[in-house]
Backbone bond lengths (Angstrom), bond angles and torsions (degrees), N, CA, C in turn:
res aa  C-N    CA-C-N  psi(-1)  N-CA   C-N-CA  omega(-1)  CA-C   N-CA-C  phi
1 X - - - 1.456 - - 1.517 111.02 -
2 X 1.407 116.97 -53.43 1.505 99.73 174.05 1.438 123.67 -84.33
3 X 1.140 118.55 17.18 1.537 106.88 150.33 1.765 108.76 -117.41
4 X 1.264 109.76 35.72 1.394 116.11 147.80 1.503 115.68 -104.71
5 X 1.529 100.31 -25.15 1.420 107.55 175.78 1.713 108.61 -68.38
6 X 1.153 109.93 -49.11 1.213 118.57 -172.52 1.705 106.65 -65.34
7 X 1.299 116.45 -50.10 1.576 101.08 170.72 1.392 119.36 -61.08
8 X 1.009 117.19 -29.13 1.636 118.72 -170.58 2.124 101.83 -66.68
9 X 1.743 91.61 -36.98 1.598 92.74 -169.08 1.712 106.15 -80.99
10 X 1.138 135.78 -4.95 0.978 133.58 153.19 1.370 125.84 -79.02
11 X 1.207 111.25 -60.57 1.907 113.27 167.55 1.970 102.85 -23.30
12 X 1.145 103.27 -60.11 1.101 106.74 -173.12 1.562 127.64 -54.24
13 X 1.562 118.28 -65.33 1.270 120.77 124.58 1.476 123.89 2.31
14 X 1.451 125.14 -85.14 1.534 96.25 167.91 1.570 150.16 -90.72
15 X 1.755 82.32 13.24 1.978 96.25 154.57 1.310 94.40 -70.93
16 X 1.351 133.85 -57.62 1.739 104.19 -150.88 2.044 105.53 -83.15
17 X 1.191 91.58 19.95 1.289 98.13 -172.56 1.326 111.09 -83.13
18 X 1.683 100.18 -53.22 1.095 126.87 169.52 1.169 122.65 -51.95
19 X 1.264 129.01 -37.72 1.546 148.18 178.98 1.507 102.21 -84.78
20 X 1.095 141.07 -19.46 1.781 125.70 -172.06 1.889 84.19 -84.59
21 X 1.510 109.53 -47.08 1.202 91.29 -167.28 1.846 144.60 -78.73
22 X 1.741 77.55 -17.51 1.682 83.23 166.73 1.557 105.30 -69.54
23 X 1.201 128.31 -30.01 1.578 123.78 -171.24 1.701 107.51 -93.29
24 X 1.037 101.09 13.56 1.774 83.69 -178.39 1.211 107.12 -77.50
25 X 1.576 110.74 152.87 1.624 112.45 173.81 1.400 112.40 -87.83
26 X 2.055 94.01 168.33 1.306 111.88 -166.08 1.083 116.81 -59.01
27 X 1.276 128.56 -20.76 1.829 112.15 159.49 1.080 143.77 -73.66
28 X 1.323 109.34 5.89 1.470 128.24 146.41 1.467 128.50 -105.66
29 X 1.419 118.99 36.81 0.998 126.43 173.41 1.911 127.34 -64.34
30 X 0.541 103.66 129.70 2.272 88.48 -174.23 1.149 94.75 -52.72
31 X 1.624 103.49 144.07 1.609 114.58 173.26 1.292 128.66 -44.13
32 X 1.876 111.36 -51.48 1.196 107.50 151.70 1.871 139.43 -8.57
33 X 1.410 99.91 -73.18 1.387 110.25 170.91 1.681 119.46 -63.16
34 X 1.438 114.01 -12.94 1.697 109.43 -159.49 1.904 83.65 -120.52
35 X 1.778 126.09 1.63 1.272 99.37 150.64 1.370 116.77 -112.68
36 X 1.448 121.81 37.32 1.483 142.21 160.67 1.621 110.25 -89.16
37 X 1.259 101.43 -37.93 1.199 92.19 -167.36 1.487 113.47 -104.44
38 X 1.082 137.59 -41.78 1.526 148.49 132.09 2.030 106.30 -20.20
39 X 0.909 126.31 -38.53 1.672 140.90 156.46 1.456 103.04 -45.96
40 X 1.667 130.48 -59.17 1.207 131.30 -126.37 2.118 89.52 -109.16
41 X 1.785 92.52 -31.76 1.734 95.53 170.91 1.565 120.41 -80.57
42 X 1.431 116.32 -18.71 1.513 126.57 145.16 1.783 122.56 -33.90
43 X 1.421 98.47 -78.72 1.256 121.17 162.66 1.627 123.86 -19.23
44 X 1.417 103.26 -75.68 1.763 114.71 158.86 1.281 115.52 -46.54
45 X 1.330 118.14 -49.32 1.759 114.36 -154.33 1.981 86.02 -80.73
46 X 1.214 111.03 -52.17 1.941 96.29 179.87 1.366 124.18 -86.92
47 X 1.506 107.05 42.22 2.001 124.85 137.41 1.487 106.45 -62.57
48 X 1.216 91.12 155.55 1.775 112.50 164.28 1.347 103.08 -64.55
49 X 1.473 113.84 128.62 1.465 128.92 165.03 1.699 118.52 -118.67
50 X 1.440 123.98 123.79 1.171 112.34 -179.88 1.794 98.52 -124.46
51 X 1.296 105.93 147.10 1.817 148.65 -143.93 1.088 83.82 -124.97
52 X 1.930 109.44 135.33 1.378 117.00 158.34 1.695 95.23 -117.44
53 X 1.156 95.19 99.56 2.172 89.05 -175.11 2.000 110.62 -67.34
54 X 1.579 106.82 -5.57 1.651 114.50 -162.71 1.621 120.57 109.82
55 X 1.254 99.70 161.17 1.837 113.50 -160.90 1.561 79.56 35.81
56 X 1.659 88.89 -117.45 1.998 99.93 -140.02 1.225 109.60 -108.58
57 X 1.865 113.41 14.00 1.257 122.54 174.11 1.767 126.99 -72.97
58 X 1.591 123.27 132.07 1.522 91.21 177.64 1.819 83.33 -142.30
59 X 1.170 97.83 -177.04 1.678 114.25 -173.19 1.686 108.07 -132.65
60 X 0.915 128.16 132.16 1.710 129.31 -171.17 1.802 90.94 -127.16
61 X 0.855 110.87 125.41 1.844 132.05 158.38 1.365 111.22 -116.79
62 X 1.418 95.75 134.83 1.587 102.72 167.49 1.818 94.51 -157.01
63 X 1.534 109.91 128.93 1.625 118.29 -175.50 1.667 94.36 22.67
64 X 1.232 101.03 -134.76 1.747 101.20 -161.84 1.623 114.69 -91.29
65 X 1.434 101.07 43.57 1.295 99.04 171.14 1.817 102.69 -125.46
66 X 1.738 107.77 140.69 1.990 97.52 -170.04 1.949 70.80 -134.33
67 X 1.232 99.62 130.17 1.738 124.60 164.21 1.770 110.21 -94.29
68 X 0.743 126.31 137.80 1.462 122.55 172.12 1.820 111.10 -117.56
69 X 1.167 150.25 106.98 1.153 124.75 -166.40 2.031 104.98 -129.61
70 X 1.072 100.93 117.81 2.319 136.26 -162.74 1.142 63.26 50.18
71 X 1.573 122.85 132.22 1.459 137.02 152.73 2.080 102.29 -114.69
72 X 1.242 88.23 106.27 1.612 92.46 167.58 1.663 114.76 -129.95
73 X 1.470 111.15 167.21 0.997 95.41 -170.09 1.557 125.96 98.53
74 X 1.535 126.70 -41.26 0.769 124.70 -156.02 1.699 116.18 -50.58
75 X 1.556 112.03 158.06 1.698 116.69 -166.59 1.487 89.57 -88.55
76 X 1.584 122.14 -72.48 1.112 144.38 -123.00 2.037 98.86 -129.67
77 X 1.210 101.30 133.53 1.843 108.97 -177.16 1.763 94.02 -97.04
78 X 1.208 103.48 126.83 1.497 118.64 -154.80 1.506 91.99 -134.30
79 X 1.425 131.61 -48.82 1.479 125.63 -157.36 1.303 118.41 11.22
80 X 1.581 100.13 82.98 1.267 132.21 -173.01 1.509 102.17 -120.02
81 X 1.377 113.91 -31.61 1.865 107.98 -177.31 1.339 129.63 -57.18
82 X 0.831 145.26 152.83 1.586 153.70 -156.55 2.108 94.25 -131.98
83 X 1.225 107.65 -57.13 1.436 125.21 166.02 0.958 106.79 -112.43
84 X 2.108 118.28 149.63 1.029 105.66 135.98 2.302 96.53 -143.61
85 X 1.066 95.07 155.82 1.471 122.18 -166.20 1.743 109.80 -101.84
86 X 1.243 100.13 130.77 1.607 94.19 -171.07 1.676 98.44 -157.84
87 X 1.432 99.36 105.17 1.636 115.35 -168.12 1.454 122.28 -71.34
88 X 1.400 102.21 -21.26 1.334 109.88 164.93 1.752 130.42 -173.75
89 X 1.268 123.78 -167.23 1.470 96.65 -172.83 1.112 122.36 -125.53
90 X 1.271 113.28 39.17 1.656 136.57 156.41 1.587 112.27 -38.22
91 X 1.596 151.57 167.31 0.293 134.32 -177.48 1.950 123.47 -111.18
92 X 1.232 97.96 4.88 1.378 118.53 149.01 1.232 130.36 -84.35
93 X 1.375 111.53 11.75 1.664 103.14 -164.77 2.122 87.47 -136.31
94 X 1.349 98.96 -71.24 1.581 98.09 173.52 1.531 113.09 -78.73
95 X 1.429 125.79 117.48 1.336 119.81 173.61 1.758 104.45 -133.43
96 X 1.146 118.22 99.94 1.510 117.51 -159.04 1.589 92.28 -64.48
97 X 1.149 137.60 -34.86 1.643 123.54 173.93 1.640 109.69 -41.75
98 X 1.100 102.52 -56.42 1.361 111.42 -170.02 1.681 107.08 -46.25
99 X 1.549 91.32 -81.31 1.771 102.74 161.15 1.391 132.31 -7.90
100 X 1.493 98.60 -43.47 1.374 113.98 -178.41 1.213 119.19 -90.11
101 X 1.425 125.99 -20.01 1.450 150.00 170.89 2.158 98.98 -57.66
102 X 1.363 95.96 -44.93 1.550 89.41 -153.17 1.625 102.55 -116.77
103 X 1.479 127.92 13.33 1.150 130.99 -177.34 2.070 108.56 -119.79
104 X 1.617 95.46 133.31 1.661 92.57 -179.46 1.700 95.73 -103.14
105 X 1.153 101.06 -157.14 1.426 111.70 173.74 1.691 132.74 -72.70
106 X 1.145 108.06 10.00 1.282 135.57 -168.11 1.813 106.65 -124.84
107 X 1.151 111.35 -23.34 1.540 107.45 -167.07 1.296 99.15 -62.69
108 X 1.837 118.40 150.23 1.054 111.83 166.70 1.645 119.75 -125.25
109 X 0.983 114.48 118.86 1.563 121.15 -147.82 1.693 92.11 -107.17
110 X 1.760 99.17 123.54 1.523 129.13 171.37 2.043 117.04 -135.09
111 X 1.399 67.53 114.96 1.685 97.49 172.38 1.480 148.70 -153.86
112 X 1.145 116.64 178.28 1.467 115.14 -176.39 1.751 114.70 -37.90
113 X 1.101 135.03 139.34 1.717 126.14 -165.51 1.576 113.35 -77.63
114 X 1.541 107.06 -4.13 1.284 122.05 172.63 2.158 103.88 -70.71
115 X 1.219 82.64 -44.26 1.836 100.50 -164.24 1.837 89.74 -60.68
116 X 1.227 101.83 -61.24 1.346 108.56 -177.91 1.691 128.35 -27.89
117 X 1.573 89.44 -67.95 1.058 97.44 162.77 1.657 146.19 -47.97
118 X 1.368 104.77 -54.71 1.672 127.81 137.51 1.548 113.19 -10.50
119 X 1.250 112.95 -80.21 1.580 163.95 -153.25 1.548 95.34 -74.17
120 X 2.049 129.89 -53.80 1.428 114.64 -178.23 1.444 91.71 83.94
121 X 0.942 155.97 -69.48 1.624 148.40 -166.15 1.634 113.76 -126.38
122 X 1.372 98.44 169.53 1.490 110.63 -170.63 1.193 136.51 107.62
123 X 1.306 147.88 165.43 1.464 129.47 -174.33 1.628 98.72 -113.85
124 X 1.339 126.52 130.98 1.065 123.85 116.85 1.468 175.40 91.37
125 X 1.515 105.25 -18.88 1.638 88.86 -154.67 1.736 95.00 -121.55
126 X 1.191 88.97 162.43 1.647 113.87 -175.17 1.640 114.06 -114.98
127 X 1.370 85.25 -176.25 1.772 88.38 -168.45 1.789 107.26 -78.72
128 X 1.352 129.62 116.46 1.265 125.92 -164.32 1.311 119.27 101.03
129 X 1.293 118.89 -19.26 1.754 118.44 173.62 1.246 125.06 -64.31
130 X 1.124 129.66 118.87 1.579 111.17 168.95 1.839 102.62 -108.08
131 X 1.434 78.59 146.76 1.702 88.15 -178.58 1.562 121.54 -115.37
132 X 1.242 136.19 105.96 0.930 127.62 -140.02 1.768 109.14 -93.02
133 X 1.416 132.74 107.25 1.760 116.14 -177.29 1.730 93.00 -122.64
134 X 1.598 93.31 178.69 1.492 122.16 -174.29 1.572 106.15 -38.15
135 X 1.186 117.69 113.38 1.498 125.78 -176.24 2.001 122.47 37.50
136 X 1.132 99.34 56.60 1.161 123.38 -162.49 1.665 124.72 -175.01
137 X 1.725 103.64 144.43 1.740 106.10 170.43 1.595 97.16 -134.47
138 X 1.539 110.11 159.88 0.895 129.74 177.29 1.537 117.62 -128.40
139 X 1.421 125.07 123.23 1.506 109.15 175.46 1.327 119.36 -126.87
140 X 1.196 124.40 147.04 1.605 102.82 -168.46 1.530 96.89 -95.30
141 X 1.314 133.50 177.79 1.444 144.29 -170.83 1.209 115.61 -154.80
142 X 1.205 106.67 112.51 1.703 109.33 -171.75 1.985 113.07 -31.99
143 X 0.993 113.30 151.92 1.575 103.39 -179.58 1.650 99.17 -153.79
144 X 1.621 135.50 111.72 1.082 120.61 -161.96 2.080 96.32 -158.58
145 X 0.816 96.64 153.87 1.741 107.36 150.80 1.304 135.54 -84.69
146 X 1.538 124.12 87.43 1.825 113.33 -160.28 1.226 94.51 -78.88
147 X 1.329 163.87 23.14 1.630 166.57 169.66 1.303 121.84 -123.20
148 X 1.394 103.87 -37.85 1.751 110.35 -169.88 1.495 118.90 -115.26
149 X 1.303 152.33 161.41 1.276 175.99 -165.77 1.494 102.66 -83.35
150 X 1.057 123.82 -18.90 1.923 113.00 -155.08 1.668 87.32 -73.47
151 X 1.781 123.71 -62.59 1.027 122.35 -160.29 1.289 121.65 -120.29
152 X 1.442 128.53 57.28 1.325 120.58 -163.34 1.748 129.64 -44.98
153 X 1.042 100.82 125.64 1.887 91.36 171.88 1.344 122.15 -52.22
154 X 1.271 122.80 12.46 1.543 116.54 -177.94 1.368 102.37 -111.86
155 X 1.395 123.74 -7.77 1.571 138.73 162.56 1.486 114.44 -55.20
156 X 1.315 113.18 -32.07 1.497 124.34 170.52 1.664 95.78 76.70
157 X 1.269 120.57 22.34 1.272 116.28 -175.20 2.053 120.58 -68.93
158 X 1.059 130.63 155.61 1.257 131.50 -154.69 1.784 110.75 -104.71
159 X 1.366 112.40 154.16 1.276 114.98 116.01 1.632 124.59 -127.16
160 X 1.307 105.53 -172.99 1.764 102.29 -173.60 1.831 109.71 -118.66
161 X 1.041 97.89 146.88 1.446 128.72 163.08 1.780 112.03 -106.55
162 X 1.364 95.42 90.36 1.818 105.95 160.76 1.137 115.87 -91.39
163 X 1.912 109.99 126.41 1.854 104.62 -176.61 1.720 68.02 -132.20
164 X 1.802 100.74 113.71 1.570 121.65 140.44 1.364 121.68 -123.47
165 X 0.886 101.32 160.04 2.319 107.58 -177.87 1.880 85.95 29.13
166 X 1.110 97.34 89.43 1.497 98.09 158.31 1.580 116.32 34.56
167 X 1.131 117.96 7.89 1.888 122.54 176.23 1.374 108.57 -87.44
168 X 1.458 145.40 122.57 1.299 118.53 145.36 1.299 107.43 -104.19
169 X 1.532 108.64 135.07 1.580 136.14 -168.99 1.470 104.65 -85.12
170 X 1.264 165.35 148.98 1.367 171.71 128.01 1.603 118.84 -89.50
171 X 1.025 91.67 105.50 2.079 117.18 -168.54 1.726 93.90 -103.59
172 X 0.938 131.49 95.72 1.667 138.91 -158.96 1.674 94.84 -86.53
173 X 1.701 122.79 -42.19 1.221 122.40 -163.48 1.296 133.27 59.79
174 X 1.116 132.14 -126.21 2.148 96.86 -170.68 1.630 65.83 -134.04
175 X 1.667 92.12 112.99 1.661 99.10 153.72 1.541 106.73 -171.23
176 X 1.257 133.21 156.73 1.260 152.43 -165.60 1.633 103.76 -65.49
177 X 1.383 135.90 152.27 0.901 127.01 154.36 1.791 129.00 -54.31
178 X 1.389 105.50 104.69 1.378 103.14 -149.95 2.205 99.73 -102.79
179 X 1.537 108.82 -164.85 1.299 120.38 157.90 1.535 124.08 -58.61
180 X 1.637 95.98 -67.11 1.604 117.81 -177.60 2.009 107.44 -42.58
181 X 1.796 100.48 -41.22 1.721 96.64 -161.68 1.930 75.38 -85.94
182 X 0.914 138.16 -31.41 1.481 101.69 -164.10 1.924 120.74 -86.55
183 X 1.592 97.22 17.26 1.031 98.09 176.54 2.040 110.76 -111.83
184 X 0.862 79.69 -10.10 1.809 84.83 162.85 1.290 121.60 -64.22
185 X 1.438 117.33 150.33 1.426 130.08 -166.01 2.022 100.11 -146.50
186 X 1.451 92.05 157.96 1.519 104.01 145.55 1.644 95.19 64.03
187 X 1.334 106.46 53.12 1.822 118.97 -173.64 1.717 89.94 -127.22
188 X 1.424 96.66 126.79 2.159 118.91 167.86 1.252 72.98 -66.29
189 X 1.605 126.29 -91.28 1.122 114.55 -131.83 1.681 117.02 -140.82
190 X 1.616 124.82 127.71 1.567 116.38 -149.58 1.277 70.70 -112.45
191 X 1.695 111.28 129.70 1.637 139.22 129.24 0.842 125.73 -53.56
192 X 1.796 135.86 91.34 1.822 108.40 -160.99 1.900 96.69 -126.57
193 X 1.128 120.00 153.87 1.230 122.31 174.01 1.965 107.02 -79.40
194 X 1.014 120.62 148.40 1.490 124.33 -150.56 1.675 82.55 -139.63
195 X 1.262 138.96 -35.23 1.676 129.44 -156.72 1.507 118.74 -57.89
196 X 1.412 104.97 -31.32 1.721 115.88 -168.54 1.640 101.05 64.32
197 X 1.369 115.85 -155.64 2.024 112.51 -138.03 1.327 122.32 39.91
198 X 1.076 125.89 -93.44 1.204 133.83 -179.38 1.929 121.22 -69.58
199 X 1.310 101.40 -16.87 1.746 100.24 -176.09 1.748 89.22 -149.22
200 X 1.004 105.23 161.42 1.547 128.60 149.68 1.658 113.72 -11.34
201 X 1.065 110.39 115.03 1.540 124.57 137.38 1.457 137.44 -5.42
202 X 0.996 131.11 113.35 1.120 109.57 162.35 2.021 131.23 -44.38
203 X 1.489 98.17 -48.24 1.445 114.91 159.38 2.040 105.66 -25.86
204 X 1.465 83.51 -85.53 1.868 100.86 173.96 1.112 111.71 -52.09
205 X 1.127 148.35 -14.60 1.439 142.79 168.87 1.287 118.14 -77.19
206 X 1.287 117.97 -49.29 1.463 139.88 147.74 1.546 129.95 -36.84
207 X 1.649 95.97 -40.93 1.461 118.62 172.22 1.882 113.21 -72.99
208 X 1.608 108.13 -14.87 0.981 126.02 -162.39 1.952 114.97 -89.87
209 X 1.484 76.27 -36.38 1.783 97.85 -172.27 1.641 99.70 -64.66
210 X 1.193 120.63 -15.21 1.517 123.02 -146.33 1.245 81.11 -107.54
211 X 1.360 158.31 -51.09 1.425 149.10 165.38 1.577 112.83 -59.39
212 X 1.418 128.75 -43.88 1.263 123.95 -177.57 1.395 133.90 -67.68
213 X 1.465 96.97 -38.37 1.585 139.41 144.13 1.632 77.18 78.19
214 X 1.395 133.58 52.20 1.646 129.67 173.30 1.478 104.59 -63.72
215 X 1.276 115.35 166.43 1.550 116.74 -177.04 2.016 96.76 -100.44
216 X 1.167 125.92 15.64 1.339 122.93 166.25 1.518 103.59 177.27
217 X 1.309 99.94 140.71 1.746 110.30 174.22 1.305 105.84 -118.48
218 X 1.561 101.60 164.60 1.590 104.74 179.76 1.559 96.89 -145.76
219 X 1.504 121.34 132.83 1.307 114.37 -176.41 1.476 107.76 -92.98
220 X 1.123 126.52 149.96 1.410 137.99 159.28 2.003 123.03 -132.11
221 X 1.229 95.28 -167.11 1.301 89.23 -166.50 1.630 132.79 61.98
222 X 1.430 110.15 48.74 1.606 123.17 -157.81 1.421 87.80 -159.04
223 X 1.778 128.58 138.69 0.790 125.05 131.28 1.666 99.06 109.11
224 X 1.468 118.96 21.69 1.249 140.93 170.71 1.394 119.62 -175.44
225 X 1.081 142.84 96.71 1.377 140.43 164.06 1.798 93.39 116.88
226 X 1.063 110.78 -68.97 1.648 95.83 -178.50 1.741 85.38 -151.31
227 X 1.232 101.87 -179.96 1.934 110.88 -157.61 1.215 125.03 60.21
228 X 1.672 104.85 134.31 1.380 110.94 171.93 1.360 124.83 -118.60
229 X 1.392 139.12 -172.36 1.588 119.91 -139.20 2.299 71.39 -99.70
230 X 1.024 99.26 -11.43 2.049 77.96 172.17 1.290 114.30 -93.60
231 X 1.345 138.48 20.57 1.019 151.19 176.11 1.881 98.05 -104.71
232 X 1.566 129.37 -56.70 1.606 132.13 150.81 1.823 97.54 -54.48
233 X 0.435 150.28 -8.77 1.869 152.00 159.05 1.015 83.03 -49.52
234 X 1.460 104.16 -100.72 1.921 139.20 -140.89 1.487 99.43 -56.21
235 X 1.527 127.55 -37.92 1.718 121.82 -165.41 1.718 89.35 -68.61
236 X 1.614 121.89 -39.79 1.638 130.17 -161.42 1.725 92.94 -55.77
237 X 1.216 109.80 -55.74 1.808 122.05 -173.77 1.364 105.27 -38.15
238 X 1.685 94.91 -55.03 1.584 101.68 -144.69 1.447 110.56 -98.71
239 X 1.661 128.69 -14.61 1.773 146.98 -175.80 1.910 89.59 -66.07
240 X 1.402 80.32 143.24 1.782 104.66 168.49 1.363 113.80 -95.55
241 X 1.291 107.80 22.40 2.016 116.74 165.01 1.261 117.83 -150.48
242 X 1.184 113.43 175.90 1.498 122.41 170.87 1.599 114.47 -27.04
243 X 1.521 142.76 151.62 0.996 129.10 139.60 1.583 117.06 -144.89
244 X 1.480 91.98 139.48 1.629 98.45 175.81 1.828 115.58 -109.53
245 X 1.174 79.39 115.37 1.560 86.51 177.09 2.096 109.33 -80.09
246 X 1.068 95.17 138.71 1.582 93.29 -176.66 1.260 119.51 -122.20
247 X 1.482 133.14 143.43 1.117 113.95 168.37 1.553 123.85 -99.86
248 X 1.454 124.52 164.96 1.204 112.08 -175.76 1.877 132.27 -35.48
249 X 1.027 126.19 124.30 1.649 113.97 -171.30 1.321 125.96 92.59
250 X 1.698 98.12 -22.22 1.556 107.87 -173.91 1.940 101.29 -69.07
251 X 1.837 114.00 147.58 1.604 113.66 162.97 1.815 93.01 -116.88
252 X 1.566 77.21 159.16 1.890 82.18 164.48 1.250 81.96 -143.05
253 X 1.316 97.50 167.56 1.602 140.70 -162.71 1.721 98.91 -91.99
254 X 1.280 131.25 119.08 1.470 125.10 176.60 1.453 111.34 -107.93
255 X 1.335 105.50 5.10 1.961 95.60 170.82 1.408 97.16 -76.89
């Protein structure tokens, strides 16, 4: 009898043994399993992320690289940039406060030769240049008004072409729907100004998507200085791709 007792009190024993462990919770998972999965939230969080900070400002992250491109506005001094890009030297677009808000001793600052100059440091770039840095290209893209005074094409003023992790980004900068942008190809994602006065239309922006044929647009230039969020409406209606309308501060995820 007592070693029936005794088998019976063990059997039992490793039923509930058996049972604590299929039910234990996920914070006791074996390490094994919790550096699979902690691995896989790594993974997600160092995708390309692109930032609409407002007007014509945006922010691109990818792992340890932060792009800043005309950063105005800024709330908070972060000098977090690695790059930052500045198409021309308007005073919505180059604002050396700003600049100075988000650049350490390492930033390397490329722009219009007007900005440069302004600015005392930096490289550079023109319409057609590509500049080549640490896991990354940069190209500038003509950006102009063929009708109006705001931005002449003889300013040599820019927009950018960012190719990181296989993305190329399209930063249009304040210019009319022109020749040069409707001959571009092979763009993730076109940044286009939508306000009209000073840049393109929403109409022409729209008119724009249909030559670029990008796999997503994002309107800017609305919703400070001139444009309103039905002007980012009407390009969403009327674009021959995806569009994400953003609000100020908002990032999305581009994998």
């Amino acid at each position: 009898m007592r070693r029936l007792g005794l088998l019976i009190f063990l059997t039992a024993s490793a039923l509930i043994f058996a049972g604590c462990q299929k039910d234990k919770p996920a914070a006791e998972m074996p390490e094994a399993e919790k550096t699979e999965e902690n691995s896989s939230e790594k993974e997600v969080a160092m995708g390309t992320t692109l930032q609409w900070l407002g007007h014509a400002s945006f922010k691109i992250s990818n792992k340890d690289k932060v792009i800043y491109i005309d950063p105005w506005k800024i709330k908070d001094t972060v000098k977090d940039a690695n790059v930052v890009l500045v198409s021309h030297s308007h005073y919505d677009h180059y604002s050396p406060d700003d600049i100075a808000k988000i650049s350490g001793p390492e930033t390397k600052l490329i722009a219009s030769a007007d900005v440069i100059s302004k600015q005392g440091a930096g490289e550079p770039i023109t319409p057609g240049l590509t500049i080549e840095l640490d896991g990354m290209t940069v190209q500038g893209v003509p950006a102009y008004n063929p009708d109006k005074q705001f931005h002449p094409k003889a300013n040599s003023w820019v927009g950018f072409i960012v190719e990181i992790d296989s993305k190329r980004i399209y930063y249009a900068g304040d210019t009319d729907l022109t020749e040069e942008m409707k001959a571009l190809g092979d763009i993730t994602v076109a940044l286009l100004p939508v306000g009209g006065t000073y840049t393109m239309n929403f109409s022409d922006a729209a008119e724009a998507t249909k030559h670029i044929k990008p796999k997503m647009a994002i309107p800017y230039h609305w919703g400070d200085i001139v444009g309103k969020r039905k002007d980012a409406d009407e390009f969403a209606k009327k674009a021959q791709c995806e569009v994400k309308i953003l609000a100020p501060g908002q990032t999305i995820n581009l994998e």
